[in-house]
N, CA, C and O of each residue as an XYZ file, in Angstrom:
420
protein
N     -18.923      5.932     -4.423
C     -18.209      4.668     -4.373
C     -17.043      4.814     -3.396
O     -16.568      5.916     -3.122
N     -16.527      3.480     -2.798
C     -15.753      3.968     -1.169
C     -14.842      3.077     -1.528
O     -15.354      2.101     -2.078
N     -13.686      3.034     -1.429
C     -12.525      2.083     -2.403
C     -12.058      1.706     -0.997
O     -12.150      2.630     -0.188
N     -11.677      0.795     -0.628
C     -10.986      0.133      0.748
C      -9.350     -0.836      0.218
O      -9.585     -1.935     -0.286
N      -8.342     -0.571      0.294
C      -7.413     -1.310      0.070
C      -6.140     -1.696      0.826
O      -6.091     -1.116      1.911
N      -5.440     -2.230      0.668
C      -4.166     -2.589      1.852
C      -3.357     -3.908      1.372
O      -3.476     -4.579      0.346
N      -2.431     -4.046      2.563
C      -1.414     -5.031      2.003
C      -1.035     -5.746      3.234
O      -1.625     -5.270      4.203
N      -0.217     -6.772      3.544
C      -0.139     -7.429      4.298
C       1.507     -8.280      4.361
O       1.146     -9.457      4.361
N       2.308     -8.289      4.388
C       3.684     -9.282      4.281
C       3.271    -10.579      5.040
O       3.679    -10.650      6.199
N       2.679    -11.402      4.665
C       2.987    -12.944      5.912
C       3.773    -13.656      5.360
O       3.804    -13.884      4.151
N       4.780    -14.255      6.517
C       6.098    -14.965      6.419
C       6.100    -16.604      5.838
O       6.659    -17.548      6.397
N       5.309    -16.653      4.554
C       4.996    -17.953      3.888
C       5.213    -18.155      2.491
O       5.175    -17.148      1.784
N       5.426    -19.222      1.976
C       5.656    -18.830      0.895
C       4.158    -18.517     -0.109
O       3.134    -19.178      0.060
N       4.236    -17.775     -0.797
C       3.246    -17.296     -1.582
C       1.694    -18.505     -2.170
O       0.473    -18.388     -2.061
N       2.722    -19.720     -2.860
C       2.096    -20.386     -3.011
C       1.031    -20.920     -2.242
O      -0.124    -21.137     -2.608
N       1.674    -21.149     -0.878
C       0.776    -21.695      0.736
C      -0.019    -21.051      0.968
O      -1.080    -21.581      1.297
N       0.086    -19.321      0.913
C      -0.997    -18.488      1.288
C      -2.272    -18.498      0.022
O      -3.489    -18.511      0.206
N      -1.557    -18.487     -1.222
C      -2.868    -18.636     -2.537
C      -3.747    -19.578     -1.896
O      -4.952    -19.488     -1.662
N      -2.845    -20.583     -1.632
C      -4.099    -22.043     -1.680
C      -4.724    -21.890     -0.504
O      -5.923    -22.170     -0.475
N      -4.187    -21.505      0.492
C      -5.278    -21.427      1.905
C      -6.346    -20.191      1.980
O      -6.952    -20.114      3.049
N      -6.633    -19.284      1.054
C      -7.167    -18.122      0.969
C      -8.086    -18.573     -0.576
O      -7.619    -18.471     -1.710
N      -9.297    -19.011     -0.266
C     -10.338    -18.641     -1.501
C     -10.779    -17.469     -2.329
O     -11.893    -16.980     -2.144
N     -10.006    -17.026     -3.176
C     -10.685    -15.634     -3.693
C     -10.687    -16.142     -4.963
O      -9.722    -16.424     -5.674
N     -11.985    -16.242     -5.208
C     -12.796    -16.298     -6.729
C     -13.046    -14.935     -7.235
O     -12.744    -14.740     -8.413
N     -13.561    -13.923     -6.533
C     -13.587    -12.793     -7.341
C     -12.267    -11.817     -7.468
O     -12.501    -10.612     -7.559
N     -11.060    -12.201     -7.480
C      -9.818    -12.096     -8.072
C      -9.908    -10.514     -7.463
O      -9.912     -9.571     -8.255
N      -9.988    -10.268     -5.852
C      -9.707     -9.023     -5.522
C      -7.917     -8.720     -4.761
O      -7.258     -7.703     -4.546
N      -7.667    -10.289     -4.539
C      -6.595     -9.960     -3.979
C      -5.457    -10.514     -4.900
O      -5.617    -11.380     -5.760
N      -4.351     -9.918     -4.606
C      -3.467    -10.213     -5.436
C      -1.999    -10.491     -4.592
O      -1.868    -10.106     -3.430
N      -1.241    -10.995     -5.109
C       0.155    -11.807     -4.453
C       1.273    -11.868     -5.023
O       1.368    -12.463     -6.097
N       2.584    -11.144     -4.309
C       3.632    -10.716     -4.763
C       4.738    -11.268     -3.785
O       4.738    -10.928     -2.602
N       5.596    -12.051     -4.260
C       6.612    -12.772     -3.779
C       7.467    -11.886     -3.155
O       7.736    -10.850     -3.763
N       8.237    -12.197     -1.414
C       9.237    -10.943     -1.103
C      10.138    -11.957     -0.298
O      10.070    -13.133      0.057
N      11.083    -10.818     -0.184
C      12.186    -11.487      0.561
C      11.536    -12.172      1.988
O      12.093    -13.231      2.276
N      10.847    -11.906      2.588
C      10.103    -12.184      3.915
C       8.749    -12.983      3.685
O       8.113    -13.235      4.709
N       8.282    -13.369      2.604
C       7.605    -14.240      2.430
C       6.057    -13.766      1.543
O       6.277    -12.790      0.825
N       5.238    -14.043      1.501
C       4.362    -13.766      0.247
C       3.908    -11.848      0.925
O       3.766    -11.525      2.104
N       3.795    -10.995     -0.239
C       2.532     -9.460      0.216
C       1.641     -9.865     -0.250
O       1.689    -10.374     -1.370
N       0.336     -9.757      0.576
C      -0.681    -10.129     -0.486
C      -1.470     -8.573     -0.131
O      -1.755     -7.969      0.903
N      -1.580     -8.405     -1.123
C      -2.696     -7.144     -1.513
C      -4.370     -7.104     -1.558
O      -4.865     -7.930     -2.325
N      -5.167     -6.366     -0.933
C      -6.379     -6.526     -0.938
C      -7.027     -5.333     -1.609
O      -6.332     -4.317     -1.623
N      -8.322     -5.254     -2.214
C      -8.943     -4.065     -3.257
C     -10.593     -4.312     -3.288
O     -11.159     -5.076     -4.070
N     -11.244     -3.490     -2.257
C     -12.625     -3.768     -2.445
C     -13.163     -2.097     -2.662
O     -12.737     -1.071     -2.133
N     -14.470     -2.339     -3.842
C     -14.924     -1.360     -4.314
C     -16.491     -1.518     -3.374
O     -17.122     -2.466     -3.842
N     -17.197     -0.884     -2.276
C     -18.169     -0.683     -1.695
C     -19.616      0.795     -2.611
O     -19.352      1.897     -3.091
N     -20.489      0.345     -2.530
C     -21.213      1.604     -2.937
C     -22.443      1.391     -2.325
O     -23.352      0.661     -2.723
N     -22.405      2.055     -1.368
C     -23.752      2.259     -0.392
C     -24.727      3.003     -0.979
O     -24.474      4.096     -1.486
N     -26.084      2.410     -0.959
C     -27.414      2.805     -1.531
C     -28.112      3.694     -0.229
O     -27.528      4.081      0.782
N     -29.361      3.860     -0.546
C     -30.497      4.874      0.468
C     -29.381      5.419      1.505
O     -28.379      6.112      1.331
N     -30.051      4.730      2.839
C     -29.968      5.416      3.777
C     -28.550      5.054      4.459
O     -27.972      5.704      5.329
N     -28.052      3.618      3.724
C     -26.556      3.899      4.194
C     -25.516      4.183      3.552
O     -24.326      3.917      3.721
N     -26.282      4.957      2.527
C     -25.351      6.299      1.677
C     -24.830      7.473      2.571
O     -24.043      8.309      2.127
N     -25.250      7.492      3.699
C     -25.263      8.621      4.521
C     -24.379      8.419      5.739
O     -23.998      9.274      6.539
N     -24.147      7.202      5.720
C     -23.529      6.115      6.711
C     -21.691      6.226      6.219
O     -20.725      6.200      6.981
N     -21.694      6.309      5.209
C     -20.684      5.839      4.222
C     -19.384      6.144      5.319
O     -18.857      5.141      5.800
N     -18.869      7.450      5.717
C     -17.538      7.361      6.481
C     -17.325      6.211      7.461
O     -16.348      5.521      7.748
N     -18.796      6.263      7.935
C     -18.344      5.586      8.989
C     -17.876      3.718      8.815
O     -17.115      3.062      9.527
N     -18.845      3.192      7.341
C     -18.786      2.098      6.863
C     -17.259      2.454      6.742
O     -16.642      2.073      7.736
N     -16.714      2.892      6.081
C     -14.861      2.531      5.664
C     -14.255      2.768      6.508
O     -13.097      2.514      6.178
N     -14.292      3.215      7.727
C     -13.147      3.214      9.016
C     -14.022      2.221      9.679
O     -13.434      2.051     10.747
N     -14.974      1.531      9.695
C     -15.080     -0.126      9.959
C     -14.819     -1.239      9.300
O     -14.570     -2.392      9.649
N     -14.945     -0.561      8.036
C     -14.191     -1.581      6.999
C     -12.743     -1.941      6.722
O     -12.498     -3.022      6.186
N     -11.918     -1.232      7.001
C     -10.409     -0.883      7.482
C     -10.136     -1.509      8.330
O      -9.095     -2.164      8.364
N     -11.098     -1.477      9.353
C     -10.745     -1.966     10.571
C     -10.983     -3.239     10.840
O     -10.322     -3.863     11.670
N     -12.081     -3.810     10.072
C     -12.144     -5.104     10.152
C     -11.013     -5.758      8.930
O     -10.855     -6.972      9.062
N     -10.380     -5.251      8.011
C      -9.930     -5.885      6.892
C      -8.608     -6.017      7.432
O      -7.979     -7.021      7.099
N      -8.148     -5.311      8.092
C      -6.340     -5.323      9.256
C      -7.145     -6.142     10.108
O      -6.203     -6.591     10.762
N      -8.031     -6.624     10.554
C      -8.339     -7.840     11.804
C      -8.004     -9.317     11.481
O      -7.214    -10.162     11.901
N      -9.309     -9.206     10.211
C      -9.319    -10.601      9.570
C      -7.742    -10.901      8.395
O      -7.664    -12.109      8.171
N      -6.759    -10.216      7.784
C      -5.633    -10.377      7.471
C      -4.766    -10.429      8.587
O      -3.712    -11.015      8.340
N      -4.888     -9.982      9.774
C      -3.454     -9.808     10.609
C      -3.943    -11.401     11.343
O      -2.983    -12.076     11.714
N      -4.977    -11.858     11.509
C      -5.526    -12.616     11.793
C      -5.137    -14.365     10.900
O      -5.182    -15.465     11.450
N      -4.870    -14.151      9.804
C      -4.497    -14.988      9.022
C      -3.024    -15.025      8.870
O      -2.430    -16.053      8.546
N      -2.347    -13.711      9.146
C      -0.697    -14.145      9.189
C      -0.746    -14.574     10.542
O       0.452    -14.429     10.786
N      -1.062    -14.848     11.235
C      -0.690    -15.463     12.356
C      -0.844    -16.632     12.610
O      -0.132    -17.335     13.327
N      -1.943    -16.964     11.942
C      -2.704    -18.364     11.830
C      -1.501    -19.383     10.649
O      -0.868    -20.431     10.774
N      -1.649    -18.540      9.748
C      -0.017    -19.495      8.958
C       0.895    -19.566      9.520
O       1.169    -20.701      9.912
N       1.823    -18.491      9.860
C       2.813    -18.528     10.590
C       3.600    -19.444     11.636
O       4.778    -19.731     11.848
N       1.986    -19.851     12.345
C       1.800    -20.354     13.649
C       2.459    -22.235     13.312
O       3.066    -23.096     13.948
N       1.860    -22.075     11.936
C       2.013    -23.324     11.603
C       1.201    -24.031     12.170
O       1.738    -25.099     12.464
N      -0.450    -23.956     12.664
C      -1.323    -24.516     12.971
C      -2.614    -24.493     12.152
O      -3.690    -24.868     12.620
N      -2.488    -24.128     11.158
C      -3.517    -23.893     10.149
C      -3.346    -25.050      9.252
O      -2.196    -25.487      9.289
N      -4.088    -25.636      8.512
C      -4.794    -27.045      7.446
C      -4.883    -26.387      6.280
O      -5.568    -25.372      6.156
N      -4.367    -26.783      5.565
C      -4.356    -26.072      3.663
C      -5.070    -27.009      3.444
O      -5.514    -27.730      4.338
N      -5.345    -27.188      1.994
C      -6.275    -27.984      1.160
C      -6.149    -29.446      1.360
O      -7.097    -30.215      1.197
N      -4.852    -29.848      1.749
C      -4.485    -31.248      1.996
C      -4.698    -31.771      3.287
O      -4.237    -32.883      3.544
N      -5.468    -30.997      4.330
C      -5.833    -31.489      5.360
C      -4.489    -31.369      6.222
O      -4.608    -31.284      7.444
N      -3.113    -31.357      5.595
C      -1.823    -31.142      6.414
C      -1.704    -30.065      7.084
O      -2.133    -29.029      6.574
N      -0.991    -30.024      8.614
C      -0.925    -28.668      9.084
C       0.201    -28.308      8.644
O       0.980    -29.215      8.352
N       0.666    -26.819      8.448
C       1.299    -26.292      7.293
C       2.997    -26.180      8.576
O       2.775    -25.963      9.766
N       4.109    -26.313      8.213
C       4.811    -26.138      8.944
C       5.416    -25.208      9.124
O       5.460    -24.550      8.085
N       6.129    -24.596     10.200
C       6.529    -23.585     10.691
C       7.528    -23.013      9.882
O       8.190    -23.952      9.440
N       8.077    -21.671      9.362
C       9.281    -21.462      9.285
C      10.386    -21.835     10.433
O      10.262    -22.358     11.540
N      11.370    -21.410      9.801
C      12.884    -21.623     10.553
C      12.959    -20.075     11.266
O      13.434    -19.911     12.390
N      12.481    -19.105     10.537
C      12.847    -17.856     10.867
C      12.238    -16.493     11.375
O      12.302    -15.732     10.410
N      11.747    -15.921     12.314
C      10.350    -15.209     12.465
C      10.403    -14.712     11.224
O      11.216    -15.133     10.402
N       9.408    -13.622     10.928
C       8.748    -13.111     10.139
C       8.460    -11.298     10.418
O       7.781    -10.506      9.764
N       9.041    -11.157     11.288
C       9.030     -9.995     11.875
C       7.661     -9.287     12.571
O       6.760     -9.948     13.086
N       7.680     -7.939     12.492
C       6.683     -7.738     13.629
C       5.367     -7.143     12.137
O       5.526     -6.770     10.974
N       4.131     -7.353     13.059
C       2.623     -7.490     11.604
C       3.277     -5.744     11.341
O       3.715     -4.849     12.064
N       3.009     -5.956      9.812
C       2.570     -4.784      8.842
C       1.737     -4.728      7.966
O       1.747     -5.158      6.813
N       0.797     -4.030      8.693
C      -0.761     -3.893      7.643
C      -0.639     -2.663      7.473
O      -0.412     -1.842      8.362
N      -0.827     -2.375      5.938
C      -1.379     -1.061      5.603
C      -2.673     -1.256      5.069
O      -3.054     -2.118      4.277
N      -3.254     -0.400      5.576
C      -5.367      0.175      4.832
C      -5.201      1.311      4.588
O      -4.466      2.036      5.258
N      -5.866      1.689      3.565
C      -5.686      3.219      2.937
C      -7.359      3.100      1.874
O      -7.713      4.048      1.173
């Protein structure tokens, strides 16, 4: 079993990021900060046959895509060009947000 996890700070408030992010299978989780929502990510992978054998290489692509598609989404909020549930585009902070911090581990 290959555990993939990480965290993310985007400069929004928490609530904005819940609602624009669908997770039904309750892998990510969200913690209020001075700089705006962390949201935490936690996926459990278990490769069968032949890409049991594959496995390192699956989680340093999986890492790598999971810092793409999150660093990818603080920017997209941030930007204040992204549509939440209300069809509204979400508005900008007043204040940057500083420079991306993704951790994968």
């Amino acid at each position: 079993m290959v555990h993939i996890e990480g965290e993310i700070m985007i400069g929004r408030p928490v609530g904005e990021v819940f609602d624009f992010v669908a997770d039904e299978h309750g892998a990510l989780t969200f913690d209020p900060g001075q700089d705006g929502a962390l949201m935490h990510w936690s996926w459990d992978l278990e490769p069968h046959g032949l890409l049991k054998l594959m496995t390192p290489l699956i989680v340093l692509q999986g890492r790598r895509q999971e810092k793409e598609v999150w660093t990818g989404l603080k920017h997209l909020l941030e930007s204040g060009r992204a549509s939440g549930p209300s069809g509204r585009a979400a508005t900008a902070r007043s204040r940057p947000s500083g420079p991306d911090a993704v951790t994968c581990r």
